[in-house]
C-alpha positions as CSV (number, residue, x, y, z in Angstrom):
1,X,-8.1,0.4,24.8
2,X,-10.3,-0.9,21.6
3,X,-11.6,-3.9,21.6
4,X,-11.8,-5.4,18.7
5,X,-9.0,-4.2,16.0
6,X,-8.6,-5.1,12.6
7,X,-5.6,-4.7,9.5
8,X,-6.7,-4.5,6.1
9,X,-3.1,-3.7,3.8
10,X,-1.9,-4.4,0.4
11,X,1.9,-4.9,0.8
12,X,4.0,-6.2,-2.1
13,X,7.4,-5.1,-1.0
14,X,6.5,-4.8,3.0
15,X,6.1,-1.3,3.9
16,X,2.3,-1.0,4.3
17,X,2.3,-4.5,6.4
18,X,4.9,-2.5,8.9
19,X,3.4,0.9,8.9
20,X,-0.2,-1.0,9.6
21,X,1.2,-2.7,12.4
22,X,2.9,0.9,13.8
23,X,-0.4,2.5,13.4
24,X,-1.9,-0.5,15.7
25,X,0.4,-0.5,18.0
26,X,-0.5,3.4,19.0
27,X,-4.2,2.3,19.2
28,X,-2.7,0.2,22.2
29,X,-5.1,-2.6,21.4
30,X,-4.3,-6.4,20.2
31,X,-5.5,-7.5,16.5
32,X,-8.2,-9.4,16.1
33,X,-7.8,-10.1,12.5
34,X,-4.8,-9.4,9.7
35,X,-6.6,-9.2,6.2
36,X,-3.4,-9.2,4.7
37,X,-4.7,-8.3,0.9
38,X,-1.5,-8.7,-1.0
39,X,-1.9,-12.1,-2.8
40,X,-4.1,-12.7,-5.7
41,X,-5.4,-15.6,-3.9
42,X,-6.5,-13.7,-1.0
43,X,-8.1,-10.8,-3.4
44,X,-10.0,-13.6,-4.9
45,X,-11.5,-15.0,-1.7
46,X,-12.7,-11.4,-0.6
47,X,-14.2,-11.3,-4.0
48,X,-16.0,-14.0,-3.3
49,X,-17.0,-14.0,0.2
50,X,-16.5,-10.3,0.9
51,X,-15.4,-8.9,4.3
52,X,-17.4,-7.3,6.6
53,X,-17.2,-5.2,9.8
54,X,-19.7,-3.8,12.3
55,X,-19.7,-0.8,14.0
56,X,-17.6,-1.6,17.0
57,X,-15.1,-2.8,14.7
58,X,-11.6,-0.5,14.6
59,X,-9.7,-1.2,11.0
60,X,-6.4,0.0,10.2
61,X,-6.4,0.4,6.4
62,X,-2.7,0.6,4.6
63,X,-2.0,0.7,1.0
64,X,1.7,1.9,-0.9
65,X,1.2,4.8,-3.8
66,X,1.9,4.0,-7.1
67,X,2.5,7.0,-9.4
68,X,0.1,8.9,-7.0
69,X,-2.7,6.7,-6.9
70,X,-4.0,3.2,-5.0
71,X,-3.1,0.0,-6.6
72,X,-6.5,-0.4,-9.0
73,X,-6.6,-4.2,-7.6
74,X,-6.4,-3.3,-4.1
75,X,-8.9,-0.4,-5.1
76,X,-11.2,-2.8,-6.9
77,X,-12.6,-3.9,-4.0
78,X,-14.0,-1.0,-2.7
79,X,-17.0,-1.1,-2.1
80,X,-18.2,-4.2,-3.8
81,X,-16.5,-6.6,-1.7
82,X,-15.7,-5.1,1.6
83,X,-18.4,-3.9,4.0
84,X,-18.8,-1.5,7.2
85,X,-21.3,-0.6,8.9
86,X,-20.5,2.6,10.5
87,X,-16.9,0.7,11.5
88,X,-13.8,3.4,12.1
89,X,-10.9,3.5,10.1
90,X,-7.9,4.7,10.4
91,X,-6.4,5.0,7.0
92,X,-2.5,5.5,5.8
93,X,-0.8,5.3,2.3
94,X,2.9,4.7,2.1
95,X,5.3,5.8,-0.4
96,X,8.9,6.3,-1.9
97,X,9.6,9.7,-0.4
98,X,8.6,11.5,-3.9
99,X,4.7,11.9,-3.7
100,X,1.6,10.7,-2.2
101,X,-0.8,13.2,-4.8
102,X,-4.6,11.8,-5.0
103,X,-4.1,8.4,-3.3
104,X,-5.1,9.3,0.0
105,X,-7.9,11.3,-0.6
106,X,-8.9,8.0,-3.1
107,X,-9.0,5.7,-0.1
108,X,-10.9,8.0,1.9
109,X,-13.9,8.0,-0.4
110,X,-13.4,4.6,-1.4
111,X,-13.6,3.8,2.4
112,X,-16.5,5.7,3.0
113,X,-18.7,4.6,0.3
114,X,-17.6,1.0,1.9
115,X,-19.2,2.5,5.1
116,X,-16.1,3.5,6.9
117,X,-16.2,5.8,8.9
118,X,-12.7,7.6,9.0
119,X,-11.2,9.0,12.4
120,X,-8.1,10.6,11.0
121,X,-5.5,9.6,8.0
122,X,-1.3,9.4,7.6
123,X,1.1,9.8,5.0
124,X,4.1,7.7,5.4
125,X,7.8,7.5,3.6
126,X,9.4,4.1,2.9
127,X,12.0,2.8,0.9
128,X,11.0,3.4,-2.8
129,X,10.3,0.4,-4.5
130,X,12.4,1.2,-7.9
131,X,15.3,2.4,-6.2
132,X,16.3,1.1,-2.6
133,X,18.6,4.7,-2.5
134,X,15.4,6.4,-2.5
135,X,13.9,6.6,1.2
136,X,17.2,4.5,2.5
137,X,16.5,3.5,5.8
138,X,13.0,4.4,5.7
139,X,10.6,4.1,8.0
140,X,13.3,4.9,10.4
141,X,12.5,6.0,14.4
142,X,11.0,9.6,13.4
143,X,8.7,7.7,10.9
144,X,7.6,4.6,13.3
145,X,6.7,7.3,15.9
146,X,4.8,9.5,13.6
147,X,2.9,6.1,12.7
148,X,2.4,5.1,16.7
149,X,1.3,8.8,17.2
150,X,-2.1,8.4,14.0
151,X,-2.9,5.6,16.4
152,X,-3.2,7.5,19.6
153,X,-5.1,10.3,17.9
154,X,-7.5,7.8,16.9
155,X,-7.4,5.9,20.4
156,X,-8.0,9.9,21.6
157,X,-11.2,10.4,19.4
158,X,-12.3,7.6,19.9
159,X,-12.4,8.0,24.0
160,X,-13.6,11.6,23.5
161,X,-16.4,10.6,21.0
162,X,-15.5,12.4,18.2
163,X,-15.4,11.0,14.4
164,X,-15.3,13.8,12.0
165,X,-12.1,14.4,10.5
166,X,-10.3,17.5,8.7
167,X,-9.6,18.0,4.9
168,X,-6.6,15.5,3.5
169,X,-4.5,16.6,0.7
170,X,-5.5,15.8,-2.4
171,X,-7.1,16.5,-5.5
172,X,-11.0,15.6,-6.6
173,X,-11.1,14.3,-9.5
174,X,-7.8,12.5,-8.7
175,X,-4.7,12.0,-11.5
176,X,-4.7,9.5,-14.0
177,X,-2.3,6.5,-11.9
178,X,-0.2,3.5,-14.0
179,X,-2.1,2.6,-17.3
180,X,-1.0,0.1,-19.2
181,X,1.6,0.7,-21.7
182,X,1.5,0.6,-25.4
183,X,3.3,-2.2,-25.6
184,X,3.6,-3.1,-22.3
185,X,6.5,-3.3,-19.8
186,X,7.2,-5.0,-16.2
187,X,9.5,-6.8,-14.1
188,X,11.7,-9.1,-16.5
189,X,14.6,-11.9,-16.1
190,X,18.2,-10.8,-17.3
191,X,20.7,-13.6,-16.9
192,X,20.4,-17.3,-15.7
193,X,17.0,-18.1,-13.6
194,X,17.5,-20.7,-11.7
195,X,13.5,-21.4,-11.6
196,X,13.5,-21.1,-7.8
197,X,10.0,-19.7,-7.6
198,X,10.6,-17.3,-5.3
199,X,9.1,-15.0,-7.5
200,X,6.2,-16.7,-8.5
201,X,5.2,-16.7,-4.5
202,X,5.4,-13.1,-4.1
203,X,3.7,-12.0,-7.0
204,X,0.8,-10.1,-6.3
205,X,-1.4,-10.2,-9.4
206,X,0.0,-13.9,-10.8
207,X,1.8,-12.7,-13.4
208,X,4.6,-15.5,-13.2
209,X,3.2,-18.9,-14.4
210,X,5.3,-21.1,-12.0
211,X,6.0,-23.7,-15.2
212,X,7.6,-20.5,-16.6
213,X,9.1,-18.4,-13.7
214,X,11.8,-16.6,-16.2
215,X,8.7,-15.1,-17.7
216,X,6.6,-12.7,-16.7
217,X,3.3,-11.7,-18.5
218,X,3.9,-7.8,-18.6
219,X,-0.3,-7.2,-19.3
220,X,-0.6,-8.0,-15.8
221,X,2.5,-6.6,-13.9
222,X,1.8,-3.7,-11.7
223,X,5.9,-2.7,-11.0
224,X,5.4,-3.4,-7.4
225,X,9.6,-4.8,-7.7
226,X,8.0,-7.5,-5.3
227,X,9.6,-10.4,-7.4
228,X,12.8,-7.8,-8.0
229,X,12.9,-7.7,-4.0
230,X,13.1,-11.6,-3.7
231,X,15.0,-12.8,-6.7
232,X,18.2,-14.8,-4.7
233,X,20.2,-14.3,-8.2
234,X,19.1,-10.5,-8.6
235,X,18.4,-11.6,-12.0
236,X,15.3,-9.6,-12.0
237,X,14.7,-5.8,-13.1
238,X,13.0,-3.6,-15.6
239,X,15.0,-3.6,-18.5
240,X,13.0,-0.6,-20.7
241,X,13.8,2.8,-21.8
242,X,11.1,3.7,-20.1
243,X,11.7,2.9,-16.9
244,X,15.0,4.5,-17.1
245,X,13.9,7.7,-17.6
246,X,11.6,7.7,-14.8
247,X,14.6,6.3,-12.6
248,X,16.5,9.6,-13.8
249,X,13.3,11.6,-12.9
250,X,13.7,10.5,-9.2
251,X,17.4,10.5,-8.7
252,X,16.9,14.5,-9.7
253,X,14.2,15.1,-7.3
254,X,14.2,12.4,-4.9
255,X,17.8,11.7,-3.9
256,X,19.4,14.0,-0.9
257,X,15.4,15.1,0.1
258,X,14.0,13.9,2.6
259,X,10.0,14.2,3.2
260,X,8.0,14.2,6.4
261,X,5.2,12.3,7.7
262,X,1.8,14.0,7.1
263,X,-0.8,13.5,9.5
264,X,-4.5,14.5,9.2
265,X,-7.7,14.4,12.0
C-alpha cells in the first residue's frame, strides 16, 4: 500500500476523472488529494499558488488527447506552476479510439522537467468527444481492468524499488495539436437557449459569459463538447464546414475499429 496518493486530471467531458480514479484504485491506496484541474478557476489558483509534492508523494496524472496532443492549458502549467521533488507519477492520456500520437510522450517530459519522476504510463480509449458513436461504451470492463492493472505495475515497482521506465510511443519533436482557426470556430447555440447556464458551469476555459450563455467566444474554445455534453435542450454543437469534414474523417477510420489499451513500464 502507498501512503500518500494524489490525482492531478484535466476532464472536460469525464473520461480522464474516471480512468484517474481506475488507475488509483490498482495502486490499492486511498487519495489524499483530487487536483481536479478542469475549471478555469482551479487553473488560475495553481497559477497562483502552485502545487507541490515531495518525494513520498504518489500522483496519478490524466489528461484526454486532443488532435494528438495535451490540452495547451492543462500543459501550460507544466513546470511553472506544479512542483516535485523526486515525487512518482504514474501518467495516462485518454482518447476517442482514433489516436493518442505525441501526447503521451508530451506529458512525460513535461512531467519530468516538473520533477516527476515517472514509474510507468497508459493509453486509454473513451468515448470520443465529437461523436458519442465513436468509442460507444468506452471504458468498458477490458478498459477499467487495463487501467487497475498500470496501477499494480506501479504499486509492483514501487515495492521492488525500481523507477526507470521503458520507451513510450511517440514522436520528439511532437505534431503541431489544435491552433486556432482563421477565423475561428467552437461549440455554438442552434435553436432556442433557454439561458440555463449549464454550460457556462462546465466550461473549461470561460468562454461562455453567463449574461450571454447562447454565446460563446470561439477565440477561446478548445472543442472539448463539454457544454455540447450538458446542454438539457441539445441546442449546442459545432455548426462549421470544418468540423464536418473531420467528423467524416472519423466515421471512415474510427467507426467499426476498435483500439486497445497501451501500457508502458
Amino acid at each position: 500500500m502507498v501512503e500518500h496518493v494524489h490525482l492531478l486530471y484535466f476532464s472536460p467531458t469525464g473520461n480522464s476523472r474516471t480512468t484517474a480514479n481506475a488507475v488509483a484504485f490498482g495502486l490499492e491506496s486511498n487519495i489524499d488529494l483530487n487536483h481536479d484541474l478542469t475549471k478555469a478557476v482551479s487553473r488560475r489558483e495553481v497559477r497562483s499558488k502552485g502545487i507541490y509534492f515531495d518525494k513520498d508523494d504518489v500522483v496519478v496524472i490524466c489528461a484526454p488527447v486532443y488532435a494528438g496532443r495535451l490540452p495547451s492549458c492543462f500543459a501550460e502549467l507544466f513546470p511553472s506552476s506544479i512542483h516535485a521533488d523526486g515525487s512518482k507519477a504514474v501518467l495516462a492520456v485518454t482518447y476517442g479510439n482514433r489516436a493518442y500520437e505525441d501526447a503521451l510522450v508530451e506529458l512525460e517530459d513535461l512531467c519530468r522537467a516538473s520533477g516527476f519522476i515517472p514509474l510507468c504510463a497508459g493509453a486509454f480509449v473513451g468515448v470520443h468527444s465529437y461523436d458519442d458513436r465513436i468509442g460507444s461504451g468506452r471504458p468498458d470492463a477490458k478498459d477499467l481492468d487495463a487501467m487497475h492493472t498500470l496501477g499494480r505495475i506501479a504499486l509492483e515497482k514501487l515495492n521492488e524499488g525500481e523507477v526507470l521506465m521503458g520507451a513510450i510511443e511517440g514522436k520528439r519533436p511532437y505534431k503541431s495539436g489544435i491552433r486556432s482557426s482563421d477565423p475561428p470556430f467552437g461549440a455554438m447555440v442552434s435553436g432556442h437557449c433557454s439561458e440555463c447556464g449549464a454550460c457556462v458551469e462546465v466550461c473549461p476555459v470561460d468562454a461562455i459569459d453567463p449574461a450571454t450563455p447562447g454565446k460563446t467566444d470561439v477565440s477561446r474554445c478548445i472543442r472539448c463538447s463539454a457544454c455540447i455534453k450538458a446542454c438539457p435542450l441539445h441546442v449546442r454543437g459545432f455548426f462549421d464546414s470544418r468540423h464536418a469534414e473531420v467528423l467524416k474523417m472519423l466515421e471512415e477510420r474510427c467507426l467499426g475499429t476498435r483500439r486497445e489499451a497501451q501500457l508502458f513500464f
